[in-house]
N, C-alpha and C positions, 0 to 999 in steps of 0.2 A: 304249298306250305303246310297245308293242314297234313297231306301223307308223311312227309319230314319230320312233323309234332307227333303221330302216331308210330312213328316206324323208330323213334328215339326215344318216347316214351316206354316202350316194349324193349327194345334194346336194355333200358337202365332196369326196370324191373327185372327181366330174365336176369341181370345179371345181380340184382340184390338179394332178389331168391337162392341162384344157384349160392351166395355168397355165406345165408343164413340155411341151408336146407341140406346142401350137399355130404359141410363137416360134420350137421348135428346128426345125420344119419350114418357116419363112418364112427361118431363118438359111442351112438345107443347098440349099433353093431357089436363095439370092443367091450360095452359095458355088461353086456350081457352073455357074450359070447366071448374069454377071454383070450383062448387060443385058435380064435380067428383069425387069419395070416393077414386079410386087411382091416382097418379099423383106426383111429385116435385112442391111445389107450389115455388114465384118464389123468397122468402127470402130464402129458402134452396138451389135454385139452381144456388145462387150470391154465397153460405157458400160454396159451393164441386165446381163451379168453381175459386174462390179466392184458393183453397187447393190446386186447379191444380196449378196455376202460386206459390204457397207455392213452391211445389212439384220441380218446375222448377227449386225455385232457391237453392231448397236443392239439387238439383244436379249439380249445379253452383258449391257452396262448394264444393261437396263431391270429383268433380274436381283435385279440388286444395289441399283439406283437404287428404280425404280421397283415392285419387286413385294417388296423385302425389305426395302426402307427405309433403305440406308445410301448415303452419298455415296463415293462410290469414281474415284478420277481419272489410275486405272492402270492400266483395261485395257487400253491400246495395248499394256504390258508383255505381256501373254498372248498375245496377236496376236504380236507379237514370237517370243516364246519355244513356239508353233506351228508356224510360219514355218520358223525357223531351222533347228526341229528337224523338220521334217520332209523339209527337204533331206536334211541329219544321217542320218537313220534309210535314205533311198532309194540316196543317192552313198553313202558311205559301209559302211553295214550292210547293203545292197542288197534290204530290205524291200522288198515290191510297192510301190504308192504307195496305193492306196486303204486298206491296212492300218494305211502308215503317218500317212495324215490321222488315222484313230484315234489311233492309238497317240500322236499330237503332241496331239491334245487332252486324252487322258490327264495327259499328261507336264504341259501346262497344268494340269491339275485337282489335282493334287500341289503344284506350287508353290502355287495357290490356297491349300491346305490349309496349308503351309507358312507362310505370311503370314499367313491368315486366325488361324490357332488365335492368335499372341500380340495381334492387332492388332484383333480383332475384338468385344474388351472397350471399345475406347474407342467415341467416340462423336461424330456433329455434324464440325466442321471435323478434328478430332484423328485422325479416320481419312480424311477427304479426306488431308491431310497424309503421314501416312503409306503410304496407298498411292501417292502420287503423289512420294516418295521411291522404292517399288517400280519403276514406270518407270522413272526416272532409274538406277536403279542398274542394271537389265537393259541400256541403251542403252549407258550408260560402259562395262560390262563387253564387252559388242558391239563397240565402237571398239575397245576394245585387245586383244582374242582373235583377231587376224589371221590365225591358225593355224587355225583352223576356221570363223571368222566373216566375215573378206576385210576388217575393218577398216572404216574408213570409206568403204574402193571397196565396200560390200557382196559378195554373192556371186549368179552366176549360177544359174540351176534351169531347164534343158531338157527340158521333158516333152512327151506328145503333146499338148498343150495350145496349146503355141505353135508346136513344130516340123512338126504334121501342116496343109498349108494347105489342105486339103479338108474335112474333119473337125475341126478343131482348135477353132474355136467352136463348133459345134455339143456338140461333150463337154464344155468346158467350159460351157457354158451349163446342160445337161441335169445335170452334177455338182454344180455348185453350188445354181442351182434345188432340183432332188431333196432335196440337202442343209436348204438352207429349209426346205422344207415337211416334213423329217421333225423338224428342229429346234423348229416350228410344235405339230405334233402331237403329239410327247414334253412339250412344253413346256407346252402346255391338258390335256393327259391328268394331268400332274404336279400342276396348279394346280387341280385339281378331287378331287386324293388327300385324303387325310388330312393329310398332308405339307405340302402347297400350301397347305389354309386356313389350316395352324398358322403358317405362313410368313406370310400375310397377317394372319393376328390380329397375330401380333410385331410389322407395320410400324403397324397401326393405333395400339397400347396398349399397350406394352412391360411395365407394372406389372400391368396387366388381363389380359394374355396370360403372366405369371409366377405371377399368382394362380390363373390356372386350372389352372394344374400342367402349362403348356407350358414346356420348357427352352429362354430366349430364344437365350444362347449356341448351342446346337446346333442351332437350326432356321436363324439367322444361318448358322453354320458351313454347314450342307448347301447354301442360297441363293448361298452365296459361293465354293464348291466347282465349280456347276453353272454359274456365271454366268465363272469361269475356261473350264471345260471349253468352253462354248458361243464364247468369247474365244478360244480354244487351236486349235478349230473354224475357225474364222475365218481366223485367219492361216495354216491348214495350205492352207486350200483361194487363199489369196492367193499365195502362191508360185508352186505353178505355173501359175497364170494369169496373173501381170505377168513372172514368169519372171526375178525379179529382187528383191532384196532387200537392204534396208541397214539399221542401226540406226536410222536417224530414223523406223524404225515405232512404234517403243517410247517418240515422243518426246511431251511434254507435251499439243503442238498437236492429234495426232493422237487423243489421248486427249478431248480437249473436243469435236472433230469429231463424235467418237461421242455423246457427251453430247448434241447440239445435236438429231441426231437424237431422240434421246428426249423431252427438254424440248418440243420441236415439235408431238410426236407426239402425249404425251400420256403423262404419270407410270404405270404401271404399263399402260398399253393394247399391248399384243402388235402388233395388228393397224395401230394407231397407228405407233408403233417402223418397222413397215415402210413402210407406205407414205410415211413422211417420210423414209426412209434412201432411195426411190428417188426419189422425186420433188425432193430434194433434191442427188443426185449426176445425176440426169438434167441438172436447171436448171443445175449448173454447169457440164456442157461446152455448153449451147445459149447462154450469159454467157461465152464461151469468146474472142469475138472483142472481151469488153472488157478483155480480159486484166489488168494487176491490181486493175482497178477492179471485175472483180467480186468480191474478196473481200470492198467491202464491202455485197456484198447478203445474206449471213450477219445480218450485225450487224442492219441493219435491219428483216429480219425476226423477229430477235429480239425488237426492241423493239417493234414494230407486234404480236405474240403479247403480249406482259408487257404491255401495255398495253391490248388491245382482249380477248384470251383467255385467259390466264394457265393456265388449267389446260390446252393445246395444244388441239390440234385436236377427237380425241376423247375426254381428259378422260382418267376411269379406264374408258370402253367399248370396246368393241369392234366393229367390224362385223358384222353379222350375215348372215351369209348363205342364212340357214335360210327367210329372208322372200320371198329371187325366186322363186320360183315364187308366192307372193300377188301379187307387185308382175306378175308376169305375167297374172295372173287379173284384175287389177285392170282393165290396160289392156285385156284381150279383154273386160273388161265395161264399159269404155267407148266401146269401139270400135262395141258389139252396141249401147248403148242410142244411139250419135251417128247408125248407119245406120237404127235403128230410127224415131228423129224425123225423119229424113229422107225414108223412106218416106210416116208417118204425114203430112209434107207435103204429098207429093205427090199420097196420097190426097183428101185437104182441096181442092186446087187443081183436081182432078178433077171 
């Protein structure tokens, strides 16, 4: 057991590292060296880090959606109120910036808790609804707070993100990144607590998980707390990488966007959640030259899903990554017995 915990241990690190290290050094390659044949020059690697913080907030939903069982159609609100405030916290209060992405997901996790405690009694459409009053009210409040918020011109956010041209994706690629895979981590570590299964019994059987003397409201409430924070997350680390900010974060559209990823993905699959939140913001700028006719390749892969897969891509699982080295073994023992019958032919013909 204990070689099983080391040897999967090391599997998942090898493969977070290659995950964070491998692109930021094909990005610093392009950045420096522009007619280098290999590289991420640095419009691709705005498009796969934007996917990252996609990615983020499709695990935001899948939170709430998918691992805790409620319908929820306002986290763009939390991205929002990240965002803003983590400008807030940097210009203004002149916080570090890395402190302040905390502290803005904090400030997310509060309102969660704020919303969640009266609203998280109801149930079904009655809390889509309401939380999707939540957005809406963060967005209006955004347009007319001019004074802090820039109104409907939004507000600028210059950090070394955008303004270093050597360096500037590479850090942001590595920060966001980073950030994933620790959100990743926290987030499987959590879902294998006590905590996590109680959270999934409550989405499974609400009456079944009340009988067993699980408190549904509270375990709700913590789901709903973490799936802000992870949301607050999100939008802290999207500022200063687009370097630019307006209320239409917090708007409806943007809220489905996230969802869509999920739904895609796969209800409650983490590993799901991501890979449709990149492969999904990748496909729309390479549909870039159909300009607005790609929006609607969304739709249609929605329905070609609802119709051919319904439960997405990988359902409620997850990838596994514990198995490449089998899948490695597998093909050196096929490799051994195709040279081996080859041989054994040539011996024959001899």
């Amino acid at each position: 057991m204990k070689n099983k915990f080391v040897r999967n241990t090391i599997i998942l690190s090898a493969i977070a590292l290659a995950c964070i290290i491998l692109p930021a050094v094909l990005i610093t390659i392009k950045s420096f060296f522009f007619d280098f044949p290999i590289g991420i020059d640095a419009y691709w690697a705005q498009v796969i880090t934007l996917a990252g913080v996609n990615a983020i907030m499709a695990l935001s939903v899948n939170v709430v959606c998918g691992i805790t069982g409620q319908l929820s159609l306002g986290q763009a609100g939390f991205q929002a109120i990240g965002a803003y405030a983590v400008i807030l916290l940097t210009t203004k209060a002149g916080i570090p910036l890395p402190i302040s992405i905390l502290l803005s997901g904090l400030i997310a996790a509060v309102f969660g808790f704020l919303i969640g405690f009266p609203t998280l009694k109801l149930e079904g459409d009655y809390l889509a609804i309401v939380t999707l009053a939540f957005g809406e009210i963060i967005r209006i409040v955004l347009l007319n707070q001019k004074s802090w918020s820039g109104g409907p011109n939004g507000i600028q956010f210059g950090t070394v993100f955008t303004e270093s041209l050597d360096w500037g994706a590479t850090i942001s690629y590595v920060t966001v990144i980073g950030c994933l895979v620790l959100i990743v981590v926290a987030l499987q570590n959590f879902l294998r607590s006590t905590y996590g299964r109680a959270i999934m019994a409550v989405r499974e059987d609400e009456i079944a998980a009340n009988s067993s003397g699980i408190s549904v409201f509270r375990y709700k409430m913590i789901g709903f707390v973490i799936a802000s924070f992870i949301g607050g997350i999100g939008g802290a680390l999207y500022a200063p990488l687009i370097g630019f900010v307006k209320p239409d974060l917090a708007s409806f559209n943007n809220s489905v966007n996230h969802l869509i990823y999920v739904v895609l993905g796969g209800m409650g699959s983490v590993t799901g959640a991501i890979l449709s939140a990149f492969v999904l913001t990748i496909l729309q700028e390479l549909l870039r030259f159909l300009r607005d006719y790609r929006l609607l390749i969304y739709p249609l892969i929605l329905i070609c899903m609802m119709l051919f897969r319904p439960q997405g891509l990988l359902g409620n699982n997850e990838l596994s990554f514990f198995k490449i080295p089998d899948y490695f073994k597998a093909i050196g023992r096929w490799c051994k017995n195709l040279f081996s019958k080859k041989e054994n032919s040539k011996k024959e013909e001899v």
